[in-house]
C-alpha positions as CSV (number, residue, x, y, z in Angstrom):
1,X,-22.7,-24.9,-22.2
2,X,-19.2,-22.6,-22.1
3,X,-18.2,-22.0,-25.5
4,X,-14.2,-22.1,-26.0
5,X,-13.3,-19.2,-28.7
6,X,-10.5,-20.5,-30.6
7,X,-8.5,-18.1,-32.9
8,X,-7.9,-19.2,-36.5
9,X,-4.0,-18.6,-37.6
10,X,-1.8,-20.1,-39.7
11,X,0.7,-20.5,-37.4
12,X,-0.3,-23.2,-34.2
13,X,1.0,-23.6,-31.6
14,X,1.5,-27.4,-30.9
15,X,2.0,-27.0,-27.0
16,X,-1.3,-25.3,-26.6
17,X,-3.0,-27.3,-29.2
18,X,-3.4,-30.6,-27.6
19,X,-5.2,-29.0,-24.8
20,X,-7.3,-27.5,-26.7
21,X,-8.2,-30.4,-28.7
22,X,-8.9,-32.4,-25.6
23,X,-11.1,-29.9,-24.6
24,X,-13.9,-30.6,-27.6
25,X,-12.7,-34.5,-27.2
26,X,-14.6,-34.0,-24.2
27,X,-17.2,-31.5,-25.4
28,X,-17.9,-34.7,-27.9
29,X,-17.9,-37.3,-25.5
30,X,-20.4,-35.2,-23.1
31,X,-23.0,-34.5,-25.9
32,X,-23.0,-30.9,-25.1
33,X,-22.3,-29.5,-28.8
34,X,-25.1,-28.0,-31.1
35,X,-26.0,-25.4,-33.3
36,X,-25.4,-25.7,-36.7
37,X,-22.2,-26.8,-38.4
38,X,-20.0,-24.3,-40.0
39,X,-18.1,-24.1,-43.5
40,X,-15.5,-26.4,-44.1
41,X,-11.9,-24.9,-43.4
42,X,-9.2,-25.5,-45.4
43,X,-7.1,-29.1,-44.8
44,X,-4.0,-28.4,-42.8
45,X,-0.6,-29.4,-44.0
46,X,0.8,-32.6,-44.2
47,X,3.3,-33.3,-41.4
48,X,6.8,-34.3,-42.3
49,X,7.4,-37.8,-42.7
50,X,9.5,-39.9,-40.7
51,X,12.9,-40.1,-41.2
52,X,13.6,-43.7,-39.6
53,X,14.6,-46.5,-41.1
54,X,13.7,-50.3,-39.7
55,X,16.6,-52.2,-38.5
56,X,17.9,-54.9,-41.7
57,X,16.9,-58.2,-40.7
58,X,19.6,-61.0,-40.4
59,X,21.4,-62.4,-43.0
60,X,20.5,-65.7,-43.4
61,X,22.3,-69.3,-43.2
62,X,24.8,-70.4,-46.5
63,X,23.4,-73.3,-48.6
64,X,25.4,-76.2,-48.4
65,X,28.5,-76.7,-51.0
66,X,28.2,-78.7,-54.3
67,X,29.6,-81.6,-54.9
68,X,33.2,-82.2,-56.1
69,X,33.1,-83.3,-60.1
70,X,34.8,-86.5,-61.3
71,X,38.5,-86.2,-61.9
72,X,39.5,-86.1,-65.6
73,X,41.4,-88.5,-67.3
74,X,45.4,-88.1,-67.3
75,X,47.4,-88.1,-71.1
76,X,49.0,-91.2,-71.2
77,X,52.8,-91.3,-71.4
78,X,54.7,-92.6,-74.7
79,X,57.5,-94.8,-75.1
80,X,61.0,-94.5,-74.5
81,X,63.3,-94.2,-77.0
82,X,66.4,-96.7,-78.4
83,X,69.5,-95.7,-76.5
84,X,71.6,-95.0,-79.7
85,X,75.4,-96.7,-80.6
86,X,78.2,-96.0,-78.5
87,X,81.0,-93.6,-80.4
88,X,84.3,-94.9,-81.7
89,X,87.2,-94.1,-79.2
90,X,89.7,-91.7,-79.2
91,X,93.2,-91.1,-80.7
92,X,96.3,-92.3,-78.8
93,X,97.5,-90.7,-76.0
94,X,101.1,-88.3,-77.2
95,X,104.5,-88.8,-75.4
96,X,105.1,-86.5,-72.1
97,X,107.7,-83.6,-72.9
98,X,111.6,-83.3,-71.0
99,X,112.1,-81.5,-68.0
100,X,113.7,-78.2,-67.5
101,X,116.5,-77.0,-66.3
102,X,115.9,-75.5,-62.7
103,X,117.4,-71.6,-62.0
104,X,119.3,-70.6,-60.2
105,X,118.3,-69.0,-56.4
106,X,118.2,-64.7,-56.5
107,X,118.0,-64.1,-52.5
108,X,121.2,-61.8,-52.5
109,X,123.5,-61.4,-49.7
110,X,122.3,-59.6,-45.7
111,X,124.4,-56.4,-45.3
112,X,125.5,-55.4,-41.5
113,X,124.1,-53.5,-38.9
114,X,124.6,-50.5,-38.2
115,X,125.8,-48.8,-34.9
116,X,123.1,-47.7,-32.6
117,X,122.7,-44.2,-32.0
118,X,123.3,-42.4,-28.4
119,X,119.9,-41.8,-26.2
120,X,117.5,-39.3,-27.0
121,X,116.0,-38.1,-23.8
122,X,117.0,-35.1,-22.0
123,X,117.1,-34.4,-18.5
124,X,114.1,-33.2,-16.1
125,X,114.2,-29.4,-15.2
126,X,113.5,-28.2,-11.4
127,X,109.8,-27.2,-10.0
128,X,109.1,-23.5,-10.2
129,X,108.0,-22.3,-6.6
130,X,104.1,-21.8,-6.0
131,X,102.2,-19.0,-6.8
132,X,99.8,-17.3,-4.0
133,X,96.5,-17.8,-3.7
134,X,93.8,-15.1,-5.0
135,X,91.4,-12.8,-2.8
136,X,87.7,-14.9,-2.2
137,X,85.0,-13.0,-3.6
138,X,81.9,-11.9,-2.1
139,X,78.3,-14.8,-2.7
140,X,76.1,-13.3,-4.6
141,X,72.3,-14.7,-4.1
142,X,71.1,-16.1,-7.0
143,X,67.5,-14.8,-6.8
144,X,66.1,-11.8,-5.9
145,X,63.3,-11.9,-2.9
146,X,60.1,-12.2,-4.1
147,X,57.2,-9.2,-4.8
148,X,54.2,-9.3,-3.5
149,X,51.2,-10.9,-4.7
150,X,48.5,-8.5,-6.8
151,X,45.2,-7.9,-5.7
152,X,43.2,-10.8,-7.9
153,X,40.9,-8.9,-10.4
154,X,36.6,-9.7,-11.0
155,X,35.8,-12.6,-12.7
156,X,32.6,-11.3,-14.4
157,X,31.7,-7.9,-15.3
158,X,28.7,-6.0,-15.0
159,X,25.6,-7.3,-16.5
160,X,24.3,-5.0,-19.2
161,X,20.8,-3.7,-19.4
162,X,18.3,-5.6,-20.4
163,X,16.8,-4.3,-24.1
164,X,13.0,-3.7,-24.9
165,X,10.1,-5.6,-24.8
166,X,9.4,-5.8,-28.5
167,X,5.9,-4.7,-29.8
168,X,3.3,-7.3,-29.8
169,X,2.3,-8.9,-32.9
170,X,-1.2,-8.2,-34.7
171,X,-4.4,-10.3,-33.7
172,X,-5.7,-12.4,-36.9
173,X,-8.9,-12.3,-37.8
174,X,-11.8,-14.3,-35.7
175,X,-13.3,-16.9,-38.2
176,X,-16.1,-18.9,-37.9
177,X,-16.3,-22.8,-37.5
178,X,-12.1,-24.3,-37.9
179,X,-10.9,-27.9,-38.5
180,X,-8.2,-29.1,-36.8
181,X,-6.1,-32.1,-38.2
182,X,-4.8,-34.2,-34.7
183,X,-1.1,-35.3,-35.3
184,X,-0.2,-38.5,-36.4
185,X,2.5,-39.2,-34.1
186,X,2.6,-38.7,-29.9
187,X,3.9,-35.2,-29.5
188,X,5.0,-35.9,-25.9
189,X,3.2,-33.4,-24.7
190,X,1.2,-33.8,-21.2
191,X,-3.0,-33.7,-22.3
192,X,-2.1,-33.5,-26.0
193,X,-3.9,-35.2,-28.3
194,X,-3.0,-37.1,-31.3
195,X,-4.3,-39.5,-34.0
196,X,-3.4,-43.4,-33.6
197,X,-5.4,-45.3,-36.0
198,X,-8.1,-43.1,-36.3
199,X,-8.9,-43.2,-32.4
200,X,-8.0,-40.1,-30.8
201,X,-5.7,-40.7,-28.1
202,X,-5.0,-38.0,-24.8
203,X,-0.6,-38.0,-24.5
204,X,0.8,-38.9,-21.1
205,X,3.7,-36.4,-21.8
């Protein structure tokens, strides 16, 4: 029987983890495991939980509406009053005063017109001979001919050298017998295996 030597870290990898696991899946299923059991490892740490929430279900339909209450009674309306006696009449009427005497007219009388003056426009001097016409100048363009075009620069620059491998990390140490804690949830990763109602369950990736 080939024994796979696992590495204990606290650290895992979870795209080389769910090959590994399915490896003793089928170490189980084959009935090719013994010796004796190891120690009991430390549980592994909870993974986070979900962050989902369901979708709200529909709201649902609005109860029918009450019925309308009796109207209340109205206040009733008193009575009229007695129209009241009629008032005693007036004094009589006085006599209409005399006329007065209409003035005389103030328009006073339209003097006469006065001569009209002599006409104010003077006469229209001669034309003053032509002057003669200027010297054309030179055109001038407007534009200068155009330079030619530069040579178009690189786009992208040299590529720098690439830095140093960095040193490789220590090796932990090799423990005995491990327990491994499938997750909970399909990883999505191709032969990775994860917990679904405590059946363990190979991801088709």
């Amino acid at each position: 029987m080939a024994v796979v030597q696992i590495r204990s870290s606290r650290f895992y990898d979870l795209n080389s983890i769910g090959v590994v696991l399915k490896q003793v899946v089928d170490l189980v299923n084959n009935g090719n495991i013994g010796g004796p059991t190891g120690p009991q490892s430390p549980t592994g740490a909870t993974g986070p939980t979900g962050g989902n929430t369901g979708i709200t279900g529909p709201t649902g339909p609005t109860g029918p509406t009450g019925a309308t209450g009796p109207t209340g009674p109205s206040p009733a309306t008193g009575y009229t009053g007695l129209t009241g006696p009629t008032g005693p009449a007036g004094g009589a009427t006085g006599p209409t005063g005399a006329t007065g005497v209409t003035g005389v007219a103030g328009s006073g009388f339209t003097g006469p017109t006065g001569s009209a003056g002599p006409p104010g426009t003077g006469t229209t001097g001669p034309t003053g001979p032509t002057g003669p016409q200027g010297v054309t100048g030179t055109s001038v363009p407007a534009t200068g001919a155009t330079g030619p075009t530069g040579p178009t620069g690189s786009s992208t620059g040299m590529t720098g050298p690439t830095g140093q491998t960095g040193p490789t990390g220590a090796t932990g140490q090799q423990g005995g017998a491990w327990l491994f804690v499938a997750p909970t949830s399909d990883p999505h990763i191709l032969g990775a295996v994860w917990n679904s109602s405590s059946t363990l369950v190979v991801s088709a990736g």
